[in-house]
Structure formats: C-alpha cells, structure tokens
gemmi code that builds the backbone of each chain (N, CA, C; Angstrom):
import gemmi

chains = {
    "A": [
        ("UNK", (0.839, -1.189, 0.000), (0.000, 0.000, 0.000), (0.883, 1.252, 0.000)),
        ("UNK", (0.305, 2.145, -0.310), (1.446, 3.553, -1.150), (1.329, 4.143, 0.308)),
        ("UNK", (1.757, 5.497, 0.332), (1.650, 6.397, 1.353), (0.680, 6.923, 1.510)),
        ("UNK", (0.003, 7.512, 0.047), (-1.302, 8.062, -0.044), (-2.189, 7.834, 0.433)),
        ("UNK", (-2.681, 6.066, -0.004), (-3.547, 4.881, 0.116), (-2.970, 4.548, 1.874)),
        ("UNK", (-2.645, 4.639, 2.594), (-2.339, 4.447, 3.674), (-2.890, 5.847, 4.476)),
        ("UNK", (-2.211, 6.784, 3.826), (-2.971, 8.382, 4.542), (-4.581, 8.426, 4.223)),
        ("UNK", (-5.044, 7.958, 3.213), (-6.600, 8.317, 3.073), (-7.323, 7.464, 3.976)),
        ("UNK", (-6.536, 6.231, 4.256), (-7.233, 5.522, 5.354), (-7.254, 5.863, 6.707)),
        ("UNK", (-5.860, 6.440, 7.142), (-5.804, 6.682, 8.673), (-6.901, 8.320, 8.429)),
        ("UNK", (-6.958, 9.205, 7.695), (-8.068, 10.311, 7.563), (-9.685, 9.843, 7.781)),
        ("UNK", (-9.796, 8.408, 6.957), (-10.956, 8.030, 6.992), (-11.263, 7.578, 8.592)),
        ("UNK", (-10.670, 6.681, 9.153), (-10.645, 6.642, 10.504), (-10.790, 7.627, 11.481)),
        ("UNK", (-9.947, 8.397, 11.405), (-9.533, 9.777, 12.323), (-10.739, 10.131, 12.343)),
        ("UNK", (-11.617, 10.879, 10.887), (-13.117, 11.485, 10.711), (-14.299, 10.890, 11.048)),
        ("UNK", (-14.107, 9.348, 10.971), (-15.681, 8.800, 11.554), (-15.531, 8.770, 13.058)),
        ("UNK", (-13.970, 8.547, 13.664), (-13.554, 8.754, 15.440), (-13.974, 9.929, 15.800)),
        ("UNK", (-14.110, 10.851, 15.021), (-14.026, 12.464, 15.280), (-15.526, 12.582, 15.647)),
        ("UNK", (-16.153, 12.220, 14.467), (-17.967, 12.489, 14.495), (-18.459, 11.752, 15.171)),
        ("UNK", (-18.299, 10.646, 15.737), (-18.612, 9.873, 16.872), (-18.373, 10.084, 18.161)),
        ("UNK", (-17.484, 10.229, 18.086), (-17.041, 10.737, 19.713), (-17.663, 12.399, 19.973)),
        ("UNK", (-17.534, 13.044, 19.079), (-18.536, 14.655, 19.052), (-19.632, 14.527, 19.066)),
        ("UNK", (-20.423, 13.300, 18.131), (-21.819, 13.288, 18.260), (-22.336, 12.927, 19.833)),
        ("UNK", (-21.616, 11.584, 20.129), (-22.019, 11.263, 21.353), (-21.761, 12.363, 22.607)),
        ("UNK", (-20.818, 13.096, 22.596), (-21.135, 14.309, 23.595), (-22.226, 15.435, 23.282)),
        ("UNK", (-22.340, 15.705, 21.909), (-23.430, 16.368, 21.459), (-24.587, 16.236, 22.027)),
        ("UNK", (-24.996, 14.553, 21.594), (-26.217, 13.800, 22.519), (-26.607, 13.690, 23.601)),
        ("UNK", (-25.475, 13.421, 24.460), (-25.473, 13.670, 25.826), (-25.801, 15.131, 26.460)),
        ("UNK", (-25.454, 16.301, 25.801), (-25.928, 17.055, 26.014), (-27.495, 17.926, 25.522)),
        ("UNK", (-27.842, 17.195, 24.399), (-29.285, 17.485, 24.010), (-29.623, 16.681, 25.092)),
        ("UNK", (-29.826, 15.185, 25.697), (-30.283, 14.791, 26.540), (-30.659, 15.383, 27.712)),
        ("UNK", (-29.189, 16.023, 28.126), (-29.209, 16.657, 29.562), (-30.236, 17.905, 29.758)),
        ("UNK", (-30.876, 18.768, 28.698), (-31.178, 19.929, 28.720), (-32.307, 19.966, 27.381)),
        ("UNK", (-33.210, 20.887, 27.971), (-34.733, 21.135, 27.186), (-34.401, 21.916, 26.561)),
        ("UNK", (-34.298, 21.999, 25.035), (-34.381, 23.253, 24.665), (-35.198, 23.748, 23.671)),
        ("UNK", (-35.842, 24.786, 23.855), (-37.244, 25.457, 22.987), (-36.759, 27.384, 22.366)),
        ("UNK", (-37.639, 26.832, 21.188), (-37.903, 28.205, 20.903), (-36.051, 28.930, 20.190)),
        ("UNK", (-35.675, 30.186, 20.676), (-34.241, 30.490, 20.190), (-33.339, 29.863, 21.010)),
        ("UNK", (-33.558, 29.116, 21.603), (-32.264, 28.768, 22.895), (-32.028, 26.994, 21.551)),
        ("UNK", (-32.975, 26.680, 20.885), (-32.478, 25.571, 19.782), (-31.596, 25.500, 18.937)),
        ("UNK", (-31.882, 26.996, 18.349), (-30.558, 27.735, 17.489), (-29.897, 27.589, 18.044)),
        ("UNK", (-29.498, 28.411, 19.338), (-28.308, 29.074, 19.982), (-27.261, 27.736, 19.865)),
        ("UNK", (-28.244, 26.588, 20.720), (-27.497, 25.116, 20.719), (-27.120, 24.918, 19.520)),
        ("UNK", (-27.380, 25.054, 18.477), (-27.020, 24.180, 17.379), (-26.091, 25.107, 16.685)),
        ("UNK", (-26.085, 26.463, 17.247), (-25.050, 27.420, 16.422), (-23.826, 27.129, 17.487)),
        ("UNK", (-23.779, 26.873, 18.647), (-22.960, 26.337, 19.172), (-22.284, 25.465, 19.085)),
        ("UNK", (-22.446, 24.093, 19.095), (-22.260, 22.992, 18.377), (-21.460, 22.975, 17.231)),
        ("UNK", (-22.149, 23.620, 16.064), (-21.147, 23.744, 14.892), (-20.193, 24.648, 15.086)),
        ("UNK", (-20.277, 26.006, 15.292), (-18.900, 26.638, 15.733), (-18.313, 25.745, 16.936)),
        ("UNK", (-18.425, 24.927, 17.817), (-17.713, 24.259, 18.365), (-16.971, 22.876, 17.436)),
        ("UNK", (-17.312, 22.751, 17.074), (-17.359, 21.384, 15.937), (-15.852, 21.541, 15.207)),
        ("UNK", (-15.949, 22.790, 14.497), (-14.650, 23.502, 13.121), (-13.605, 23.137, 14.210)),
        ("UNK", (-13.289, 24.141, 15.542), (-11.821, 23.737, 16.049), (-11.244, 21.954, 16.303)),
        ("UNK", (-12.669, 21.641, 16.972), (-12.350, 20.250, 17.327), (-12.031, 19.158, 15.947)),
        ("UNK", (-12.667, 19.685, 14.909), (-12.782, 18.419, 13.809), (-11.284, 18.973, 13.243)),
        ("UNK", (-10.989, 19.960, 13.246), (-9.331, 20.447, 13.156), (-8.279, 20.081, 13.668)),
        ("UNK", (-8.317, 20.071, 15.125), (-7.370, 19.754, 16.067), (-7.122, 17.684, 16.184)),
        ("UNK", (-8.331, 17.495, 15.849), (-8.492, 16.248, 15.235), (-7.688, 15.194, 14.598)),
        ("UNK", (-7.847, 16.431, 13.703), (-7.296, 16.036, 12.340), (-5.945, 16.170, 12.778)),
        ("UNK", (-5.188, 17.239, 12.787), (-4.065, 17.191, 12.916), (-3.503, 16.455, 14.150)),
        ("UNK", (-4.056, 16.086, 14.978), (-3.665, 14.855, 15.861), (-3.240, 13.695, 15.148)),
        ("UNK", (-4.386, 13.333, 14.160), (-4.637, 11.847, 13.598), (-3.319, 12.048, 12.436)),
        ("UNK", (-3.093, 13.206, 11.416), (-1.776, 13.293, 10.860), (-0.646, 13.361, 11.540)),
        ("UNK", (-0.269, 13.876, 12.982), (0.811, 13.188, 13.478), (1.025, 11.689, 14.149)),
        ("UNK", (0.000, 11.393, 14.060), (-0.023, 10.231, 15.062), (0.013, 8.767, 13.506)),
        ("UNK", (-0.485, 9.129, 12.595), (-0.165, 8.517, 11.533), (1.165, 8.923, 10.786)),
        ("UNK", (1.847, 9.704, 11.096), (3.165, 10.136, 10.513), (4.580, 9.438, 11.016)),
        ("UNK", (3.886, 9.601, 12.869), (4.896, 8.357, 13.995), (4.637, 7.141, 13.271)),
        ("UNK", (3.653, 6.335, 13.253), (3.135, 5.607, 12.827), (3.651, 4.643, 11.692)),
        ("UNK", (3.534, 5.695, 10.533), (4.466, 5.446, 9.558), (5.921, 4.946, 9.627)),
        ("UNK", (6.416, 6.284, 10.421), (7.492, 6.039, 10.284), (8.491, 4.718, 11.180)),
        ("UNK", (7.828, 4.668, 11.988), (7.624, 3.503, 13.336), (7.492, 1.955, 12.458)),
        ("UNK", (6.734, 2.284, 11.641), (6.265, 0.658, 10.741), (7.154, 0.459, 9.440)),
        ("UNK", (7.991, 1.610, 9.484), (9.419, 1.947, 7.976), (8.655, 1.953, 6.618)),
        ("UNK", (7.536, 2.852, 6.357), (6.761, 2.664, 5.892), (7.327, 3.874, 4.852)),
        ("UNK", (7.143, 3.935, 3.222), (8.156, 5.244, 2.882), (7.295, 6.667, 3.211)),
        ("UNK", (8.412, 7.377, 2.697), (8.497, 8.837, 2.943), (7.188, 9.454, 2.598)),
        ("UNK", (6.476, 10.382, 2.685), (5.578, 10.953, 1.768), (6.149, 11.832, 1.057)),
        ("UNK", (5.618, 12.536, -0.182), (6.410, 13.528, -1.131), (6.179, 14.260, -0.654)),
        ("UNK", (7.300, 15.864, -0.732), (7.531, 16.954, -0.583), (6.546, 17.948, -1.115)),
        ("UNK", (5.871, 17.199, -2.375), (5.034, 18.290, -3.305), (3.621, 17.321, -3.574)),
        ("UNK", (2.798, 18.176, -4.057), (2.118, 17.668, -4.562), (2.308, 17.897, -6.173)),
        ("UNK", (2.225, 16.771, -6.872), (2.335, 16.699, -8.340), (1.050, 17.412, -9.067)),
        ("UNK", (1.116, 16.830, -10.961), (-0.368, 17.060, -10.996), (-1.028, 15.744, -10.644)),
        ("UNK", (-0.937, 14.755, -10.436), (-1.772, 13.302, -10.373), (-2.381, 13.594, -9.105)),
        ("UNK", (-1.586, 14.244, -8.372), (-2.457, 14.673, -6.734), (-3.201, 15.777, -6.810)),
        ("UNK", (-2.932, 16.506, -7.514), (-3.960, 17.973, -7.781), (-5.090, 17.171, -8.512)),
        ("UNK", (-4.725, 16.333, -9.060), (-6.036, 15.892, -10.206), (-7.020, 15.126, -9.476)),
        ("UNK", (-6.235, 14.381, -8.415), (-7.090, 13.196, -7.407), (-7.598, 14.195, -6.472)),
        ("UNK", (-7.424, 15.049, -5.728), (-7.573, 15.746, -5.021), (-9.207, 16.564, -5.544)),
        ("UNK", (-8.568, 17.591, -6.439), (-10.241, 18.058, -7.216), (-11.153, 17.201, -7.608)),
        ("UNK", (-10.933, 15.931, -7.970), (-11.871, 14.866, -8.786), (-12.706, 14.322, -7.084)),
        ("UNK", (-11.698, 14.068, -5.832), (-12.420, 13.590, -4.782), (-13.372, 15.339, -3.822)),
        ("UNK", (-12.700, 15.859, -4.130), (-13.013, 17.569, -3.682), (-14.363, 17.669, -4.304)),
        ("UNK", (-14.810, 17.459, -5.655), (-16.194, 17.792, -6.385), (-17.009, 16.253, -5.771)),
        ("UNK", (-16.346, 15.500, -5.663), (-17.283, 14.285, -5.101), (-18.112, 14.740, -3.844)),
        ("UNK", (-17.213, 15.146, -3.017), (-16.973, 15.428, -1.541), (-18.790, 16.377, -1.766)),
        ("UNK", (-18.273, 17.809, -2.468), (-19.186, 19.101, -2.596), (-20.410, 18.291, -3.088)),
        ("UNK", (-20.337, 17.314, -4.106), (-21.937, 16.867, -4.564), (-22.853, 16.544, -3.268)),
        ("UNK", (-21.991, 15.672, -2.336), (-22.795, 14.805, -1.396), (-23.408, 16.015, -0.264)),
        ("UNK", (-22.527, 17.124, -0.386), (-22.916, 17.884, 0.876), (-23.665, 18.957, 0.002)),
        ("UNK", (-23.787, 18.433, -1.027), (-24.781, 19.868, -1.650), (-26.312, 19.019, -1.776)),
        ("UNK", (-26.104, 17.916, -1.854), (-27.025, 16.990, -1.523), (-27.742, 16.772, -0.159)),
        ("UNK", (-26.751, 16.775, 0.842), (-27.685, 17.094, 2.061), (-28.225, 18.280, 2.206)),
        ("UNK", (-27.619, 19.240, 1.870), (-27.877, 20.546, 1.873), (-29.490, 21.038, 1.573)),
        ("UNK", (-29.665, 20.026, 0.392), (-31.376, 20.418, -0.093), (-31.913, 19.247, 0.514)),
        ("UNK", (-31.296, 18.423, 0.816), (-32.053, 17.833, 2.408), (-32.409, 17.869, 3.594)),
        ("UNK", (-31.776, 18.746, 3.767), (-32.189, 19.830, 5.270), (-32.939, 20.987, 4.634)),
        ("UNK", (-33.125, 21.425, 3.501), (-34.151, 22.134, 3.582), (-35.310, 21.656, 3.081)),
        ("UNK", (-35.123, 20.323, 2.694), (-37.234, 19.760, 2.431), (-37.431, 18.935, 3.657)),
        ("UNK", (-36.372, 18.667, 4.676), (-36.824, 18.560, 6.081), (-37.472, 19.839, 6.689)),
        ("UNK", (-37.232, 21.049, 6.401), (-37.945, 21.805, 6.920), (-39.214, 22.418, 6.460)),
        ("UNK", (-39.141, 22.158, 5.042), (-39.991, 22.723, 3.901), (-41.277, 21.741, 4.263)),
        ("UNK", (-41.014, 20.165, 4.581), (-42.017, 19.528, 5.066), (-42.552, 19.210, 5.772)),
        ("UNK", (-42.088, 20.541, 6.674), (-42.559, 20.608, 8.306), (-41.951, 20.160, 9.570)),
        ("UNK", (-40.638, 19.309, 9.321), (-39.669, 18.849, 10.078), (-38.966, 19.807, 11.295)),
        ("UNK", (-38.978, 19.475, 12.123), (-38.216, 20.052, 13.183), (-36.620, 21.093, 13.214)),
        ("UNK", (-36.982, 21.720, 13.637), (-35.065, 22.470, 12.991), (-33.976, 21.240, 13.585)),
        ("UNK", (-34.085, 21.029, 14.842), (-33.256, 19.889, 15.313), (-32.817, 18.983, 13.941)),
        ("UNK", (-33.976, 18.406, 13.010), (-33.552, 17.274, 12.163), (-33.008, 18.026, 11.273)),
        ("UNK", (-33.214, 19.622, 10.652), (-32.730, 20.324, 9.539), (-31.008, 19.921, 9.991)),
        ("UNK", (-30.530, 20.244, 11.345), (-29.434, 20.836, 11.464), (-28.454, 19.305, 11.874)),
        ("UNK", (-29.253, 18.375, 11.782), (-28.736, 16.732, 12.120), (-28.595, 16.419, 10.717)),
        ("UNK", (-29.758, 16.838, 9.641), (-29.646, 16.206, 8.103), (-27.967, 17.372, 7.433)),
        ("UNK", (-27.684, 18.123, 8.225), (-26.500, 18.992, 7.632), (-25.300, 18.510, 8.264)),
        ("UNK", (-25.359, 18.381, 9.171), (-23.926, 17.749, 10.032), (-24.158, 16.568, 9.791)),
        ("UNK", (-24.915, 15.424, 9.400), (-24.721, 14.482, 9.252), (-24.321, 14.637, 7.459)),
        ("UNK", (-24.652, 15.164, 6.784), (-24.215, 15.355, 5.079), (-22.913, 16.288, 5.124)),
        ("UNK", (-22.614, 16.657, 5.779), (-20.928, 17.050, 6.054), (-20.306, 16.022, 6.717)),
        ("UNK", (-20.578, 15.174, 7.282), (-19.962, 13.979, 7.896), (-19.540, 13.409, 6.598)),
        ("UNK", (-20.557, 13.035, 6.112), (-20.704, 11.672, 4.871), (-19.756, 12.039, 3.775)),
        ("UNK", (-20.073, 13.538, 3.590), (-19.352, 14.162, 2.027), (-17.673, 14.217, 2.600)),
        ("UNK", (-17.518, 14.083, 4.067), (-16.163, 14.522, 4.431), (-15.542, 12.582, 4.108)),
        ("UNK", (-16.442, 12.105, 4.757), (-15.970, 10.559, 5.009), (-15.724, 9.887, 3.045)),
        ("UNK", (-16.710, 10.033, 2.178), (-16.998, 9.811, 0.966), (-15.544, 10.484, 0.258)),
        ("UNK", (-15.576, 11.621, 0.610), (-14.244, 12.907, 0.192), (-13.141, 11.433, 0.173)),
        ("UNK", (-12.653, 11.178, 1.167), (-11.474, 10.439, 1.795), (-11.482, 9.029, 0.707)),
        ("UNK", (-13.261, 8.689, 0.583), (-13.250, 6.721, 0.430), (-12.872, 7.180, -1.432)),
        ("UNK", (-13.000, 8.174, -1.771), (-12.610, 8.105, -3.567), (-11.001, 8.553, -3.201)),
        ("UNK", (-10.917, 9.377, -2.587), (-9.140, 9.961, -2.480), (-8.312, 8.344, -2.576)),
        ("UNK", (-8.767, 7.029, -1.925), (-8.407, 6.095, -1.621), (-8.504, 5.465, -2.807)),
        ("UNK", (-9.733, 5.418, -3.555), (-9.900, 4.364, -4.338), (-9.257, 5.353, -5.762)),
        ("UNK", (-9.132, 6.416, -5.826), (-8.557, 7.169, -7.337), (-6.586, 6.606, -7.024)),
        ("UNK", (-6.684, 6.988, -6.096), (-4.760, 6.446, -5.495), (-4.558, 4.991, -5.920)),
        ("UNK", (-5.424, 4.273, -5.300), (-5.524, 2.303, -5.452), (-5.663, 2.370, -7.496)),
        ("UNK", (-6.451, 3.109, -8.059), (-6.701, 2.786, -9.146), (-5.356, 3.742, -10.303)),
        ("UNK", (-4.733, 4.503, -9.407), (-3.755, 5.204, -10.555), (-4.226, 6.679, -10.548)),
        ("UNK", (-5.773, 6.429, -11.061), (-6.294, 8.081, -11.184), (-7.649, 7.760, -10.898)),
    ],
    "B": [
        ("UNK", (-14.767, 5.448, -14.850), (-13.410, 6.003, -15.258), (-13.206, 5.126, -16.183)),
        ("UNK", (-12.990, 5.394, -17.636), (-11.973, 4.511, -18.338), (-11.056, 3.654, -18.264)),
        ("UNK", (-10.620, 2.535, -19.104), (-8.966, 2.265, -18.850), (-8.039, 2.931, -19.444)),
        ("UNK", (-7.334, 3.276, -19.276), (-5.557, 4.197, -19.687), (-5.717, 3.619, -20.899)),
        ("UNK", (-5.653, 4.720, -21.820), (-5.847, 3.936, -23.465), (-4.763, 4.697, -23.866)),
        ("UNK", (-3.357, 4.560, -23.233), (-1.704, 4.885, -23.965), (-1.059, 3.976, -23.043)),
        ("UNK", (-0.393, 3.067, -23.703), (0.876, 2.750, -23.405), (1.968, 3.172, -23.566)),
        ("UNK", (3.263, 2.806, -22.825), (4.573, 3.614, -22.700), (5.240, 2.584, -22.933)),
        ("UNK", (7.030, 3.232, -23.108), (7.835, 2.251, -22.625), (8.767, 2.453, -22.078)),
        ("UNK", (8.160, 3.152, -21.331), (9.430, 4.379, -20.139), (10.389, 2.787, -19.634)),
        ("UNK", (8.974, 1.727, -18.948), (10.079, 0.819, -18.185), (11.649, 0.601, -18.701)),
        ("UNK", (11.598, -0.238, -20.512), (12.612, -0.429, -21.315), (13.295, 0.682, -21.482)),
        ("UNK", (13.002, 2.106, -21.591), (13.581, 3.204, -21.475), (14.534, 3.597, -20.418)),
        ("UNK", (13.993, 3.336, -19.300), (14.616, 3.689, -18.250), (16.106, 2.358, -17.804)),
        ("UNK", (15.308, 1.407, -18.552), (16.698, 0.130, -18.365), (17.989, 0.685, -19.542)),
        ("UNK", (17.015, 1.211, -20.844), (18.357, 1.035, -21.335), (19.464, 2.636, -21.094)),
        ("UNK", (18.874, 3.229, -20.091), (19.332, 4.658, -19.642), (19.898, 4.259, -18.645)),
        ("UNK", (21.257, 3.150, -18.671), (21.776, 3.077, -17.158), (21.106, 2.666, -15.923)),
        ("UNK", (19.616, 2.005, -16.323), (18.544, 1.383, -15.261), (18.818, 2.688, -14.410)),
        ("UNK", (17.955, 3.593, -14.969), (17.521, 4.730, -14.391), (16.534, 4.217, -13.460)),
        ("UNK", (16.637, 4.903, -12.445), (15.453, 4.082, -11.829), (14.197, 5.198, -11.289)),
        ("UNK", (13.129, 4.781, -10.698), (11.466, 5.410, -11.053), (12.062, 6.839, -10.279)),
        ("UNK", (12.842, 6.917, -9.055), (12.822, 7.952, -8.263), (13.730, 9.033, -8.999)),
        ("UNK", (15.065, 8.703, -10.011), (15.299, 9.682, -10.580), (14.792, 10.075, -12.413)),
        ("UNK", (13.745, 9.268, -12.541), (13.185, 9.675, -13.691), (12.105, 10.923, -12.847)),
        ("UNK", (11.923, 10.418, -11.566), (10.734, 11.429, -11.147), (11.241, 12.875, -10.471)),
        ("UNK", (12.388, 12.740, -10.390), (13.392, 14.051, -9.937), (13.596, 14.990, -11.433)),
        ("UNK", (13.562, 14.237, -12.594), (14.257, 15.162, -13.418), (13.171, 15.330, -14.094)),
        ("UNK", (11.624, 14.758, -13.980), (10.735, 15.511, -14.518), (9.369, 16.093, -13.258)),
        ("UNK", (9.967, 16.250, -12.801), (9.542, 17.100, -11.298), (8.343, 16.578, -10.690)),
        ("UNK", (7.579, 15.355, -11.141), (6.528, 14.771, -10.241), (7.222, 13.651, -9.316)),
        ("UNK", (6.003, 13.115, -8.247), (6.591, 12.247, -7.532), (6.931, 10.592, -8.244)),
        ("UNK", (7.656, 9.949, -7.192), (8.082, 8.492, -7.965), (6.497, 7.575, -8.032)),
        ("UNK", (5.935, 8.042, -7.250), (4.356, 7.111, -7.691), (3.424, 7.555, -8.803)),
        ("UNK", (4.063, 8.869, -9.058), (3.439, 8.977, -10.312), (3.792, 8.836, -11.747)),
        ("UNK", (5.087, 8.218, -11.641), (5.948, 7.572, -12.392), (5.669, 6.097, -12.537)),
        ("UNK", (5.408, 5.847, -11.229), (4.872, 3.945, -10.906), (3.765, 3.799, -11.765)),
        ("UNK", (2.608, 4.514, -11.813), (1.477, 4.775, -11.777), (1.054, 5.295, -13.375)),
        ("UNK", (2.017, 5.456, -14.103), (2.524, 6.039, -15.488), (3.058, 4.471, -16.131)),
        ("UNK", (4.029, 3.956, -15.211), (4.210, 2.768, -15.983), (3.837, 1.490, -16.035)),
        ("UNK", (2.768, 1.697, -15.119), (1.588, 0.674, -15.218), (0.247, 0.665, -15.863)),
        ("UNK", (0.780, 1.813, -16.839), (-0.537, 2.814, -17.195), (-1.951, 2.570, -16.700)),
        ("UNK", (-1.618, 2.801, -15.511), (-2.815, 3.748, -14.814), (-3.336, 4.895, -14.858)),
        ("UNK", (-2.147, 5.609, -15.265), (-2.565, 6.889, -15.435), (-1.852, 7.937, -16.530)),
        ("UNK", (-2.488, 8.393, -17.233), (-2.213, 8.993, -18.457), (-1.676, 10.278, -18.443)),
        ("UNK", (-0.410, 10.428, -18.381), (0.134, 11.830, -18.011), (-0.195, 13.227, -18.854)),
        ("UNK", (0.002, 14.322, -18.358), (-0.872, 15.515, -19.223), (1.009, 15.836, -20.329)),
        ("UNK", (0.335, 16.305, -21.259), (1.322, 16.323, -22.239), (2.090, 17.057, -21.936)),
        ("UNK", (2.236, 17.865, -21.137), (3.840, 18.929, -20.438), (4.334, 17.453, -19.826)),
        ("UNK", (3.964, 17.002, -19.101), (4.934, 15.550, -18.667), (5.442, 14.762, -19.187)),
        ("UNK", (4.605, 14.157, -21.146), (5.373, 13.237, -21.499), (5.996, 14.058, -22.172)),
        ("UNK", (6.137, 15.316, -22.216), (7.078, 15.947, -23.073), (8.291, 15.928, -22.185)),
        ("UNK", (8.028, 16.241, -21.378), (9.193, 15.847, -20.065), (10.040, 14.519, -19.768)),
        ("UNK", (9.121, 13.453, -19.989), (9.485, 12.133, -19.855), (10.772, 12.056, -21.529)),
        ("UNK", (9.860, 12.498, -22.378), (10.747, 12.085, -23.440), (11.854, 13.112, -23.188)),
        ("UNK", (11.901, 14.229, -22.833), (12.952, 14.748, -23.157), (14.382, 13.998, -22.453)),
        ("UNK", (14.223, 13.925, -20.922), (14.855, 13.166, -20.282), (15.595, 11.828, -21.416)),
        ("UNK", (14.544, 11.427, -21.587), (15.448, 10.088, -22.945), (15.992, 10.455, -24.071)),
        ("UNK", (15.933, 11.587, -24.410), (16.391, 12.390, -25.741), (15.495, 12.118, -27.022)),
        ("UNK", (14.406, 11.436, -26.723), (13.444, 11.364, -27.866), (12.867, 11.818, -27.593)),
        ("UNK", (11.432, 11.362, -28.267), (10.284, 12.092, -29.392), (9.165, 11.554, -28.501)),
        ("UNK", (8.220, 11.871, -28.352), (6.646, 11.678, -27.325), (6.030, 10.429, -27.927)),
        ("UNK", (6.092, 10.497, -28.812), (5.927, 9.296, -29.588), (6.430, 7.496, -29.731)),
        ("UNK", (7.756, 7.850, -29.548), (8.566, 6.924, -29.033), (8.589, 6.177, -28.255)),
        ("UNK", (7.846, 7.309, -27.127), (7.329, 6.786, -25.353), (6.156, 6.529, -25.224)),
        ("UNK", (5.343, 7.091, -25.781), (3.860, 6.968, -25.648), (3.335, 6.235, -26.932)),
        ("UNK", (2.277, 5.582, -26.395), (1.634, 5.514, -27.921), (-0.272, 5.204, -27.558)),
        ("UNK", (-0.631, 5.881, -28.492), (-2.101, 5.921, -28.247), (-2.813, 4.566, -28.534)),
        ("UNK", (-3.638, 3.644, -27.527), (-4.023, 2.525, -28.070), (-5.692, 2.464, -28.312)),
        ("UNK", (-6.040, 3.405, -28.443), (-7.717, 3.390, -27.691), (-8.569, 3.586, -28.988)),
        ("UNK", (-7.775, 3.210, -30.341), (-8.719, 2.685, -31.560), (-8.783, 1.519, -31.796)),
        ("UNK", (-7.997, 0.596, -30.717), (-7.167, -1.131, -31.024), (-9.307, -1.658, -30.922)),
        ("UNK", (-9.610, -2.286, -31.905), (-10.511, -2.895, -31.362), (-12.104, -2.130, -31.959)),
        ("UNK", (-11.726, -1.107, -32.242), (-13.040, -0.474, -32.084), (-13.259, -0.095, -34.194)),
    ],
}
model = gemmi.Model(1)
for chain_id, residues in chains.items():
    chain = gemmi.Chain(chain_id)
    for i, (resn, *xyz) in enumerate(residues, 1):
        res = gemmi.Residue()
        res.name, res.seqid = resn, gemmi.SeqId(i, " ")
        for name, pos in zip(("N", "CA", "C"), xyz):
            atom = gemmi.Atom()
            atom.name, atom.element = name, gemmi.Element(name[0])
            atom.pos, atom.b_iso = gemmi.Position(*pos), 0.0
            res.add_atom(atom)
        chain.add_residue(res)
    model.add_chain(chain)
structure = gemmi.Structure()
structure.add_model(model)
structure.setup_entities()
C-alpha cells in the first residue's frame, strides 16, 4: 500500500472517530437539557462553531499520530510536493466530496420545507458534512488504489 | 473512469538509460516516484507537459514513449 492509500485511510478513521465521539457528547448534552424556541438555534449554532476547532485539532492529531506511525512501521516517505496526479485526485475527490454535501444541503431544507423540526434540519447537515467529508477520503483512496 | 488507453515504454527506457530508476526519472521531470509507478503501469495517463518531459529526459520524441491505443478494437 502507497503512502497516499495508507494516509486516506488513517483520515478516513480519524473522521468517523471524530464524528462519533462529538456526536455522542453532542447527545449527551441534548439529553441533559430542554431546549425550545431560540435557545435551539443558539445550541445548534454552538455545536457547529464548536465542531470547526475540534474536527481540526483532530485532524491534525490523527496526521501526526499517523506520521509516527508510519514512520515507526518503515513505511516510505511521503512527497515533498504535490504533483499534478495529486492535484487531479484531489479536485476529482473535492467535487465528489461538494456533490454529497450539496445533496444534504437540499435535504435539510425539504426537512424543513415539510414541516420537520429544525433539530432534524441541522442533524440532516452535520450528518451530510460527515458523509461528504468521510466519501471525500473513500474516492481519495480508491482514485490512489486505481492510478487516477 | 476509463482504462488508460496509452501505453509507454518508459520501463525499457529507463533500463536502457543506465537502469535509471522510477525515483530519478521522477526528480528530473519534477513529479513524484508514484506517479511515475502509476505512469508505468498505465494507470494513469500523463498531461502532455509531462510526457514531453518524460521524453525529453530520454532524448526522444513523445511518440517513441507513448503511444495511443484506444482505436485497437473499435
């Protein structure tokens, strides 16, 4: 397995660890507490601005900890640059990524359009940024495995 | 996605160049060595600033190195 094909996997991991372990504190805290009316927003505008640092800090955990990793298992180098074959894999999994979350996107709004709860609007969006982030990673993997 | 409809023959190229090998064919035409791997397994079809690159490195012609196969058949 290449470096690439090895990095898109430990990313794919890192991101479903990330949204799981966030969701389940998320949950735990909708559990703990009623919330009505603007205090629903407030939660859920919270949440996602809480979300960006953590799914960041994350990340760059899971790239050093896969970099030890690597290098720990004598696994080769990664390149210095990105070529064009990586610019090309990169945009080709990048427009994949944008379809799926432009796809939830008008799924959270005919959840609301059909009378749905804001709670599910703002679960059908963080959950279609989950998917398009996780999906992003599973073509980055399979365009690397296949050449292009 | 298609299959890679050009073959090369960088491999024989690169043997009879002193068995050049993938990491400095990929130094002197400035992409990485997997995309050299990945070129000579034709997987992947390089954009024509590269095989112009590839050939130059061998002192030939794009042609030489590449060759288009994707009328074989049809």
């Amino acid at each position: 397995m290449t470096y690439h094909e090895k990095r898109s996997i430990s990313s794919l991991i890192t991101g479903i660890l990330i949204f799981v372990i966030y969701f389940l504190v998320v949950r735990n805290m909708h559990l703990n507490g009623r919330f009505e009316g603007a205090e629903v927003l407030q939660f859920w505008g919270r949440t996602i601005l809480i979300m960006i640092p953590v799914t960041i800090a994350g990340r760059i955990i899971g790239m050093i900890l896969f970099e030890i990793g690597n290098k720990i298992g004598g696994g080769e180098d990664g390149p210095e640059f990105s070529d064009e074959r990586d610019k090309l894999i990169e945009l080709k999994s990048t427009k994949i990524s944008m379809y799926i979350f432009a796809l939830g996107f008008v799924l959270a709004m005919a959840v609301i359009a059909l009378g749905g709860s804001v709670n599910w609007m703002f679960i059908t969006l963080i959950l279609a940024g989950f998917l398009s982030d996780i999906v992003g990673e599973l073509f980055n993997y399979i365009f690397y495995r296949r050449g292009f | 996605m298609g299959k890679c409809l050009i073959s090369n023959n960088i491999r024989r190229l690169r043997f009879d160049h002193d068995e050049m090998t993938q990491q400095q064919l990929a130094e002197k035409t400035g992409v990485t060595r997997q995309t050299i791997a990945a070129i000579e397994k034709e997987k992947y079809s390089p954009t024509l600033e590269l095989a112009f690159r590839i050939a130059g490195v061998f002192g030939t012609t794009v042609e030489e190195v590449f060759t288009f196969t994707g009328d074989k058949g049809e």
